[in-house]
N, C-alpha and C positions, 0 to 999 in steps of 0.2 A: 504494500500500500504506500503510494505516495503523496502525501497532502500538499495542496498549496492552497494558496489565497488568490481564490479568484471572484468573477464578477457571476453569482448565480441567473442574474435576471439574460444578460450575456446567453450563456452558457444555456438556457433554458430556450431563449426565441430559437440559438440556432438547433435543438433538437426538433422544436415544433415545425421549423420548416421542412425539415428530414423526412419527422414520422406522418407528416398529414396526408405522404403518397400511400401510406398504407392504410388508411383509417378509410371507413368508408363515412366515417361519422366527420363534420368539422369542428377542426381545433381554435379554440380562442383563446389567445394567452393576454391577459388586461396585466397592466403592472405601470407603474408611474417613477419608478427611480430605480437605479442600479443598488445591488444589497450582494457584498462581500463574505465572503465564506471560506472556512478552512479545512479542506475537505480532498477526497482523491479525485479526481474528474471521471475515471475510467469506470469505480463505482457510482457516483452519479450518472452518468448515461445509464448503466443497468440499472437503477433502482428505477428513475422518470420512464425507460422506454416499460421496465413491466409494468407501471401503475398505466401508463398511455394503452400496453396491450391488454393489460385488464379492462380496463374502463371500454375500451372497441368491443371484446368479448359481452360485454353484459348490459349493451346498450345498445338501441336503437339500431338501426344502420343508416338511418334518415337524424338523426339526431345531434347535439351542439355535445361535445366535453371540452371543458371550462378550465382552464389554468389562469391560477391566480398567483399573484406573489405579494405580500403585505409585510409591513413592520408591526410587530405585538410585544412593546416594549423593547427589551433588547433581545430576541429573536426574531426571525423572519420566517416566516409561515407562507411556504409552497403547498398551494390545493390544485390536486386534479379532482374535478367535481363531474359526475357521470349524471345519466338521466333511468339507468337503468331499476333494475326491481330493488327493492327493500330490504335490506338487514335486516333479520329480527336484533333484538338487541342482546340476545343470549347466543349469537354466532361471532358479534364485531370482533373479540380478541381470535376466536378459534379459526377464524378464517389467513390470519397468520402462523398457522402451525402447519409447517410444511408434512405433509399428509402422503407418502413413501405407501404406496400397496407391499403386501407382503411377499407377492408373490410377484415380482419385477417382471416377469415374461409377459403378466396380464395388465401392464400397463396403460397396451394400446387398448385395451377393452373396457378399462375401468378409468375412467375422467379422473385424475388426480389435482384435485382443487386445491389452491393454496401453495402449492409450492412455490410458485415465482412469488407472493408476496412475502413467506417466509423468511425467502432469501430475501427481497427488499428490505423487509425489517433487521434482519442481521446485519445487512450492508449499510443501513443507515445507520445502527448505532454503535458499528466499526468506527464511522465518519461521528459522532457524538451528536448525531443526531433523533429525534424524534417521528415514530410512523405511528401514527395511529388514523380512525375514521369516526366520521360522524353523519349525522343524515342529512339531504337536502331534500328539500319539501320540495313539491307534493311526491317527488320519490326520486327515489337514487338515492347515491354518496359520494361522502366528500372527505378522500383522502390528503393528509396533511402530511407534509415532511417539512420538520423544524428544528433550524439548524440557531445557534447564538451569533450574531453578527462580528464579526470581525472589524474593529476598529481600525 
């Protein structure tokens, strides 16, 4: 892992330009100032492209996913906000628990959920960051990654 100090807001439009050839959904990223961060880049790309392939998987195909980037005190809070179906609230942590079938040959047979976020949440709190999710009305979610700003 190699951390530097870079510009997230940066770093973030150019993935959105990247991943929007694969989304069938469109991407919005709103953000109003550059927000510095100390972090590995190479983990950043995987953690935004699974929350970006998540949020395609569980949304619309006709539909908007939302990137936000804010100040909340001294951290800054990146949301990828989807349109898709509803967490119960007794799923939001388990759905980070990367979820291995027992039997690895029956992979392709059985949907293994969770994994790529999993691994997002260990890759962000490699980087001392924060993943968690919360809802966005009248449905979907709205996953956060929150890093401390870097002065």
């Amino acid at each position: 892992m190699k951390k530097e100090k870079f510009d997230l807001t940066q770093f973030t439009a150019g993935l959105v330009n990247e991943m929007q050839s694969a989304l069938t959904q469109t991407l919005v990223f709103e953000y109003s100032k550059e927000f510095f961060i100390l972090a590995d880049r190479k983990a950043m790309n995987g953690i935004l492209v699974l929350l970006l392939e998540n949020a395609g998987r569980n949304s619309p195909k006709d539909s908007t996913i939302w990137l936000d980037i804010k100040q909340e005190g001294d951290c800054v809070d990146l949301t990828v906000t989807d349109e898709g179906a509803d967490i119960p609230d007794a799923e939001k942590e388990k759905i980070f628990d990367s979820l291995i079938p027992e039997d690895v040959s029956q992979a392709n047979e059985k949907p293994v959920k969770g994994f790529g976020l999993g691994i997002a949440k260990r890759e962000a709190e490699k980087n001392g960051a924060w993943l968690f999710i919360s809802d966005h009305l009248p449905h979907g979610a709205v996953f956060h990654l929150v890093f401390l700003l870097e002065r």
